[in-house]
Legacy VTK file of the C-alpha trace (Angstrom):
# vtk DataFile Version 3.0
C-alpha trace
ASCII
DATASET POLYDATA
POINTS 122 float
-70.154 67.385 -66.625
-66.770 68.859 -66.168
-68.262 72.286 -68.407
-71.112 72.369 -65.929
-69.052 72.094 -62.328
-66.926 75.091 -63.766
-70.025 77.255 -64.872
-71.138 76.290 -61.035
-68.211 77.108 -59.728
-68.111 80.798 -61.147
-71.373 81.457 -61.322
-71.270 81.580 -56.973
-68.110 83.301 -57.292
-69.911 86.091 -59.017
-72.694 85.932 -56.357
-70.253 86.206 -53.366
-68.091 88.915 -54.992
-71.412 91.241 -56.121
-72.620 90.858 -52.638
-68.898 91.456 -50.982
-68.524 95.531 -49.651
-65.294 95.278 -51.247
-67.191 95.143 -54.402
-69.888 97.646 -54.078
-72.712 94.893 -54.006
-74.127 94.918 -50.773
-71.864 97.071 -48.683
-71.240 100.994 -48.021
-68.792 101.018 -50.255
-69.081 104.762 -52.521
-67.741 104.938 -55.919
-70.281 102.124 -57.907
-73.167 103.982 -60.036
-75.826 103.016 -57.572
-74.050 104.396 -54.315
-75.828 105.949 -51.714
-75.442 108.087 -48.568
-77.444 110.292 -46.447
-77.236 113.380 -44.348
-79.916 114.087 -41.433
-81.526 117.681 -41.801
-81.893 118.608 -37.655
-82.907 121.664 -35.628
-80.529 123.739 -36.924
-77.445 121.663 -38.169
-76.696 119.088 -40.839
-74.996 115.682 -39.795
-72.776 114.786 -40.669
-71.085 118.366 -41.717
-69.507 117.057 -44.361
-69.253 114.141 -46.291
-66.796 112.892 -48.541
-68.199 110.643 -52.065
-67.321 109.318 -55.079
-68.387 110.742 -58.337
-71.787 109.034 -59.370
-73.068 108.922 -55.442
-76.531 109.632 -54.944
-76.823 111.687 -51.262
-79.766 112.493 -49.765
-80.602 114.999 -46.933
-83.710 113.698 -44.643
-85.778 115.951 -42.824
-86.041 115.001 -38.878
-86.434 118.573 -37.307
-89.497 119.829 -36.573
-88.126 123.610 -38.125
-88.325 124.291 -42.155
-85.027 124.124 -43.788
-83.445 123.884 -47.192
-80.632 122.734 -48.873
-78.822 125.465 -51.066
-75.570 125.249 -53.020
-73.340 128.428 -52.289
-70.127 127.033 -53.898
-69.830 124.212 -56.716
-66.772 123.346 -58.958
-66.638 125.109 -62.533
-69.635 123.660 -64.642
-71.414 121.589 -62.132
-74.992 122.384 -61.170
-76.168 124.840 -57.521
-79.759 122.883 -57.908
-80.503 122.591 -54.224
-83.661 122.128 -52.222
-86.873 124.098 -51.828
-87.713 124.655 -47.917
-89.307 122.083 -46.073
-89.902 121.123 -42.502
-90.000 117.093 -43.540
-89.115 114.672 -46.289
-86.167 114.620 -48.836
-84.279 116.139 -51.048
-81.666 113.817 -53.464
-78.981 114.776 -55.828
-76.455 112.830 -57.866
-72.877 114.271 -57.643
-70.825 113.663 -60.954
-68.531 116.430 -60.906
-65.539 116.027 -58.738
-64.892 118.604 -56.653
-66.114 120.253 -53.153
-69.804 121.632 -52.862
-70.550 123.658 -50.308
-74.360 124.306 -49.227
-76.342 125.928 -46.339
-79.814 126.009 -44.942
-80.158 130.130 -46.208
-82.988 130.177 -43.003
-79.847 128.859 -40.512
-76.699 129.801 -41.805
-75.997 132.745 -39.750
-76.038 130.025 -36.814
-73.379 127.873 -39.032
-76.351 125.782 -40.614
-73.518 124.539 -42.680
-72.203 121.571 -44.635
-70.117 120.321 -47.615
-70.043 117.401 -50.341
-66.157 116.579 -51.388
-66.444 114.298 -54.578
-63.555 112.231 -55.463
LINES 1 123
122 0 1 2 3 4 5 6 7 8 9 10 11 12 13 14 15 16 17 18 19 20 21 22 23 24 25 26 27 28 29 30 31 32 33 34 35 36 37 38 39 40 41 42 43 44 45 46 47 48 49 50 51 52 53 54 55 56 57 58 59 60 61 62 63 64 65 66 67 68 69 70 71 72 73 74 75 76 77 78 79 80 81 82 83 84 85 86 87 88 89 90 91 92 93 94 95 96 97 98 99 100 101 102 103 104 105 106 107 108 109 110 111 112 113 114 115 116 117 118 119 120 121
């Protein structure tokens, strides 16, 4: 019976800890595989501007303009992919980020009206 309390007793330790957002389980916290984060696509800026992640973070950009836009990767650290976004004027666009480093990206359509932003991955 003893055996059985114990296995209780850390089996809903587990559950509170997964589901804690100190662990990664349920709250914002970046930094766990499944991480996620999202930047809003507007009439002509991204927010937020920049965003800082941990490697393995998933970030999308959503579309809520009413203008087409795209996502493109001017500057990336050594190795690491510029796959961006084709143009759009609604939807999504994801991308893991696995290399650490800054990546910076612009809407090409926008950017001489500072349609800019940038992804710092710790």
């Amino acid at each position: 019976m003893k055996t059985f309390a114990l296995i209780a007793t850390v089996g809903a330790l587990a559950a509170v800890l997964l589901a804690s957002p100190a662990s990664g389980g349920g709250g914002k916290l970046q930094g766990t595989a499944s991480a996620r984060t999202s930047v809003s696509v507007k009439d002509d800026f991204f927010s937020p501007k920049s965003k800082r992640v941990s490697a393995g973070t998933t970030v999308t950009w959503r579309w809520h303009g009413s203008d087409p836009h795209n996502v493109k990767f001017r500057k990336v650290p050594s190795g690491a992919s510029k796959r961006g976004s084709h143009t759009q004027d609604s939807g999504r666009f994801s991308r893991k980020f696995t290399t650490r480093g800054t990546y910076r990206y612009v809407c090409t359509i926008h950017e001489s009206v500072g349609m800019t932003g940038s992804i710092r991955v710790r």
